[in-house]
N, C-alpha and C positions, 0 to 999 in steps of 0.2 A: 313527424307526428301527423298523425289525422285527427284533427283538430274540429270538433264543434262547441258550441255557447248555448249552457243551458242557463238561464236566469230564472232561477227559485230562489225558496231559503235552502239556505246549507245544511236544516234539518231535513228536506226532503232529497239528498244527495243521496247519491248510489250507495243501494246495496253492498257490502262488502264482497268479492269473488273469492272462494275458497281456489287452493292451487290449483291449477290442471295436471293431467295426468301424461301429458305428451312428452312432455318433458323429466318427467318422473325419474329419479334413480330407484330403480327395482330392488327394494332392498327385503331379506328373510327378517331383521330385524324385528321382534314385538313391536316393539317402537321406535322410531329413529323423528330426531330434528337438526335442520341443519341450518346455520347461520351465519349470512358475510354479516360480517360485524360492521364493517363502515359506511354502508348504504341502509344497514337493517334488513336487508332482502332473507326472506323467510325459503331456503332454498328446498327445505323437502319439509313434513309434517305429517308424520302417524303416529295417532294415538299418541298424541305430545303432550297431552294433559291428564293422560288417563294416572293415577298411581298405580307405582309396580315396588318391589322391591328391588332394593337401588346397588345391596352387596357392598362392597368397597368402595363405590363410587361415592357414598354418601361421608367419606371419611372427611371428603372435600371442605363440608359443613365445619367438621372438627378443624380445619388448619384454617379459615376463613375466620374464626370464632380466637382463634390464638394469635393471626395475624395482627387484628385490632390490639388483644390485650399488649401484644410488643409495640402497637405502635404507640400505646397509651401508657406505657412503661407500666403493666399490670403483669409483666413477663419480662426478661432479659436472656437472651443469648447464650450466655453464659451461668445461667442461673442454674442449680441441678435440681431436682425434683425425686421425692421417694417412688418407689414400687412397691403399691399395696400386695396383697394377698388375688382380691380382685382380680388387678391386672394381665398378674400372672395366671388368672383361672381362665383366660381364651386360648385357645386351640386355633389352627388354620396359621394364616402369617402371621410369624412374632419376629421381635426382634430377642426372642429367649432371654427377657430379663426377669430379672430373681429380686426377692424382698431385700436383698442386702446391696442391690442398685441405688445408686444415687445419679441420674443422668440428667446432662446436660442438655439443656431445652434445643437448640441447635441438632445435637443428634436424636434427640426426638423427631422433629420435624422431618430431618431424613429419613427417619426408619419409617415414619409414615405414608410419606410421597417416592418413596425409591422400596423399600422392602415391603411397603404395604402392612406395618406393624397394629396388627390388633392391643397388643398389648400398650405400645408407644403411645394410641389414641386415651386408652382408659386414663394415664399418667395424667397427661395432658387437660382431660375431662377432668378428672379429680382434684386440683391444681385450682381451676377456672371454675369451678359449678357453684352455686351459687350455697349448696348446703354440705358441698364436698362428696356427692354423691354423683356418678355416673347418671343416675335416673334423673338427679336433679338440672346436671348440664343435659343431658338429654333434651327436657322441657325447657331450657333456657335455648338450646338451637331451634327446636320448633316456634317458641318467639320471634326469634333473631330473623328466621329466614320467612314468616309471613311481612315481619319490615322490608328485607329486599325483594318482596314480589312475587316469594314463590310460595303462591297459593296451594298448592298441592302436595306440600311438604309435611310429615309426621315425625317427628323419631323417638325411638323405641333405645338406644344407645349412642357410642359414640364413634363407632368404627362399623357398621352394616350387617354385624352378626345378623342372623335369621331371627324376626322375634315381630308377634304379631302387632300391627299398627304400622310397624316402620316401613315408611314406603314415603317416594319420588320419582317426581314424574321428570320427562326427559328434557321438557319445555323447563323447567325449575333449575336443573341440571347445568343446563346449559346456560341461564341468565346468571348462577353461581359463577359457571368457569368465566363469564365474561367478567365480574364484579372482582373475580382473584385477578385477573391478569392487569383490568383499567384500576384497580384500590391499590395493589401493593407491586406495583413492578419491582420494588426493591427484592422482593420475595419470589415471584415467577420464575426466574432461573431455574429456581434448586428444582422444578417440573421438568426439567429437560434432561438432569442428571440419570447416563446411563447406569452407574455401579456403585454401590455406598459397603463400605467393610465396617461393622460395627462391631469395633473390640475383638477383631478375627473370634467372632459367633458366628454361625449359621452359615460356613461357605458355602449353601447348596441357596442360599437366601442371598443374593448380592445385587442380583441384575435388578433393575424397573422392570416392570411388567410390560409395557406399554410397545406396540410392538414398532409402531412408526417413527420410533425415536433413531433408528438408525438406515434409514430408507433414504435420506438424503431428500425429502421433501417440505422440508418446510416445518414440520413437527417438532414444536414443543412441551407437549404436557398433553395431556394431562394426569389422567388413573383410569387402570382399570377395575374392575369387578367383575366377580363370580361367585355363586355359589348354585345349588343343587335347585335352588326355589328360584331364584333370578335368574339364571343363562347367564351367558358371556356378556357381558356390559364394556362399554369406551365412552369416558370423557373426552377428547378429543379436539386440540386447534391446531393451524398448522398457517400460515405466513410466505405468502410469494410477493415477490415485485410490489412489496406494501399494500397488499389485502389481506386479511387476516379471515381463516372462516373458522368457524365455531361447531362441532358435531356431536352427538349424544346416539348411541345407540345400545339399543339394551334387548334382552332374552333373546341374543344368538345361539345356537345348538353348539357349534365347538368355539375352541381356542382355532382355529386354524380360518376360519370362515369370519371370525372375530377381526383377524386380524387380515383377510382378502378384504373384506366389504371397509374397513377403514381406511383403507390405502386406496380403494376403488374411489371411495368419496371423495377424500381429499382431491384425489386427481378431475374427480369429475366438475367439483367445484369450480378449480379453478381453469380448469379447458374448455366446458361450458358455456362460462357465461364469464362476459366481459362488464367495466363500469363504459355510459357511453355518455357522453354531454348533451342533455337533449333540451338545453331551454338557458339563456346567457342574463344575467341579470342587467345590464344596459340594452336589452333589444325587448320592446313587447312580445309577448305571444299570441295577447289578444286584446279588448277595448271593453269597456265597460260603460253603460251610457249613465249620466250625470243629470241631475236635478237638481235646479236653479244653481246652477254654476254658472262660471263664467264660459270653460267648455262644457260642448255637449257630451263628449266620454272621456275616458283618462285611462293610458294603460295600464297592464297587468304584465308584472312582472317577478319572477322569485326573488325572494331573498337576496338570496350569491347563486351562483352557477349550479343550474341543477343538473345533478351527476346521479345516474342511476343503474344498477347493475343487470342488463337483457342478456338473452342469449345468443351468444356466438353468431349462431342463425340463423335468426332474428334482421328480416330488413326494418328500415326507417320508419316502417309504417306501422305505428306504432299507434291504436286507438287513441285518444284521450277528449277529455271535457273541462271544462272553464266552470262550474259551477258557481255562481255569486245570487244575492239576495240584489235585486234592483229595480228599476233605476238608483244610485248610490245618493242619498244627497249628501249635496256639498256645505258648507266647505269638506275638504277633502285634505288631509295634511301629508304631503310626503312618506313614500314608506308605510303606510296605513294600510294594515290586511284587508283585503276587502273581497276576496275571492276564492277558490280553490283548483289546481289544477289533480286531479285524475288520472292516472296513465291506467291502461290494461293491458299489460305485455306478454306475451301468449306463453302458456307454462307457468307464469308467475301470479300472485296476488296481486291486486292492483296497487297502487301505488297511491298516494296523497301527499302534496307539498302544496304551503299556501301561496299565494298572491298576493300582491302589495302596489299601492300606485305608485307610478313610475315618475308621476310630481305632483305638485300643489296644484290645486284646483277652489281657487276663493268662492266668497257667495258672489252671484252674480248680480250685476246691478240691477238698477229701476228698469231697465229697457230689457232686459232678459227676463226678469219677476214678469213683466209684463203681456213679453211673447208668451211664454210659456202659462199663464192664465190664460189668452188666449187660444192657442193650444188646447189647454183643457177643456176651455168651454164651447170649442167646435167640434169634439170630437165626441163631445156627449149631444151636444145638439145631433152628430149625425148619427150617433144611437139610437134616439129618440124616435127620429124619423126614416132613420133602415135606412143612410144613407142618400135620401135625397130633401135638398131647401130646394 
C-alpha cells in the first residue's frame, strides 16, 4: 500500500469514488450489477438503481415470501393448496394447472423456480396474502422487500406479468438473491435443478431456463426473465474456490446474448480479480498520536486480517489513508475504533475498513499532564510572537 495520515474528523473523510471505467466489463445490458459476496466488492454498476421491469425475475420476491411462511410453519411441504379461476387466467409459463388441482406446496415451489410457473406463483400468492387476494400479497411483497433494503422495489403481482407500477431495480435484485441463498440454504438447492416433470404436463415446459446451469462453472440459481417490455433478464450466482459472485442483468435484446454476456461475467469475475491480504491484524499500519497518555501514539490496526478483492493486475501499490479524528485522548482501551483505513484500488470503489488500537494506552501521569501543559503553553507563546522569545 501507499500509505498516508490524514488526521481530521471522519466527517470530513473522502469523498466516496464511483467505479472506474478501465476495468469495466462492457456489457449491452440496460442494466447490470455485479457482486463478490464475501468482500462486498461492487464489481460492475449501471443504472443499478434505476427501476425497470423485472419479468420473472421478480418471481424471486414470491419464493422468498413462502420461504419464511415454511420456515414459520405458516406453509408445509406437503401441504396441497386449490387453483383458483385466477391462476389459471395467465398465459406465458404455467405449469398448466386447472381448478380441479389440489397441489403440493413442494411442487409448487418447483414449478416456479425450474418451469418458471405463472400460474404456481398466483396459488402460492393467494394461500399467503393477507386478504387472499393476488393484489393483496402483491402490497404485502412491496412491504416485505422495502424491510430487506430494496428501495426501488414496487409490485403490481406475484409472478412479473407486465402491469404498470411493477418494477425492480438490479441493485434490489441482487441484495434478494443474496438474502435467498444466506436465509434459507435449506432451500437454495432446488435453484440449481436442471429439469422438474410436473405430472407429465407440459413436456415442452421441463428444463430451467437458466442457461449457466450446465456450463460446468460454478452456477447455481438463479432465474431468468423475459418479456416484450423488459428484454432478457438473469439473476445470476455462481461459486469458485469459495468465492461466491452475485450478478443481475437486465433489457438484453436476445436469448442468445443473455446467455453469452452471463457466462462472460461469471468468468470475468472470477479471472479478474483476486482476494489479496493487504493489512494483518497483529502488525500496525500506522500510529496515531495520544493525548495526556502515558504513550505519545498507539497503533492502528484492523479488526482480523483485512482481505480484500484487487485486480489480477493490479500491483501492491495500492493508494490508501489512515483517516482519524486527533490527537486521540487517552485513556485509550484496547481494541477501541479510533481510525479509518481507506484503500482506492484502481477500477474499483474504494474501499473502507475501521481501525482499532493495537493496546491500552492509560491516563498519563502528574509528569506527563505536566510536559504536555507545557507543551501547550510554548507553543502558543511562539504563536504569539511568530516564532521568536
Amino acid at each position: 500500500m501507499i500509505l498516508t495520515m490524514v488526521r481530521s474528523g471522519l466527517a470530513a473523510a473522502l469523498v466516496a469514488l464511483a467505479p472506474l471505467t478501465a476495468l469495466a466489463f462492457d456489457t449491452s445490458a440496460r442494466a447490470a450489477y455485479v457482486l463478490d459476496v464475501g468482500t462486498g466488492t461492487v464489481l460492475l454498476s449501471k443504472n443499478a438503481d434505476e427501476p425497470l421491469p423485472p419479468a420473472s425475475m421478480s418471481k424471486l420476491m414470491t419464493l422468498y415470501v413462502a420461504f419464511e411462511a415454511l420456515r414459520e410453519g405458516r406453509l408445509t411441504l406437503d401441504e396441497t393448496l386449490p387453483v383458483s379461476t385466477h391462476a389459471m387466467s395467465y398465459k406465458g409459463s404455467t405449469m398448466f394447472l386447472n381448478t380441479q388441482d389440489k397441489v403440493r406446496v413442494e411442487d409448487l415451489l418447483r414449478g416456479i423456480i425450474v418451469l418458471s410457473g405463472n400460474d404456481a406463483c398466483v396459488v402460492i400468492a393467494e394461500a399467503l396474502s393477507p386478504d387472499g387476494t393476488e393484489a393483496g400479497f402483491a402490497r404485502y411483497m412491496t412491504q416485505r422487500a422495502k424491510q430487506l433494503g430494496m428501495t426501488n422495489s414496487t409490485f403490481a403481482n406475484s409472478n412479473g406479468w407486465p402491469a404498470a407500477g411493477h418494477r425492480m431495480s438490479v441493485h434490489d435484485l441482487a441484495i434478494l438473491a443474496n438474502r435467498l441463498i444466506v436465509d434459507f440454504p435449506e432451500f437454495y438447492p432446488l435453484f440449481a435443478e436442471e429439469q422438474y416433470r410436473f405430472d407429465g404436463r407440459a413436456p415442452s415446459n421441463t428444463r430451467n431456463r437458466n442457461p449457466l446451469l450446465t456450463l460446468d462453472i460454478g452456477a447455481d440459481g438463479l432465474k431468468t426473465g423475459h418479456t416484450s417490455e423488459a428484454g432478457y433478464g438473469l439473476v445470476g450466482s455462481a461459486q469458485q474456490d469459495g468465492r461466491r459472485v452475485i450478478f443481475v442483468i437486465s433489457g438484453i435484446d436476445t436469448e442468445t446474448t443473455r446467455a453469452e454476456e452471463a457466462a462472460a461475467i461469471v468468468n470475468w469475475s472470477f479471472r479478474q480479480f483476486a482476494e489479496k491480504t493487504v493489512a494483518r491484524s497483529d502488525t500496525p499500519i500506522a500510529r496515531a498520536e495520544v493525548w495526556m497518555g502515558r504513550d505519545q501514539t498507539v497503533g492502528l490496526v484492523p479488526v482480523s486480517d483485512l482481505t480484500v478483492l484487487l485486480p489480477v493486475l493490479l500491483n501492491d501499490d495500492v493508494p490508501a489513508e489512515v483517516v482519524y479524528s486527533g490527537p486521540v485522548q487517552a485513556p485509550i482501551a484496547e481494541g477501541q475504533e479510533l481510525a479509518e483505513l481507506v484503500l482506492r484500488p484502481e477500477g474499483l470503489p474504494e474501499i473502507r475498513r475501521p481501525l482499532v488500537a493495537d493496546q491500552a494506552v492509560p491516563y498519563g501521569g502528574f509528569t506527563v499532564r505536566l510536559k504536555t501543559a507545557a507543551g501547550l503553553l510554548l507553543g502558543r507563546a511562539l504563536e504569539q510572537t511568530g516564532g521568536a522569545l
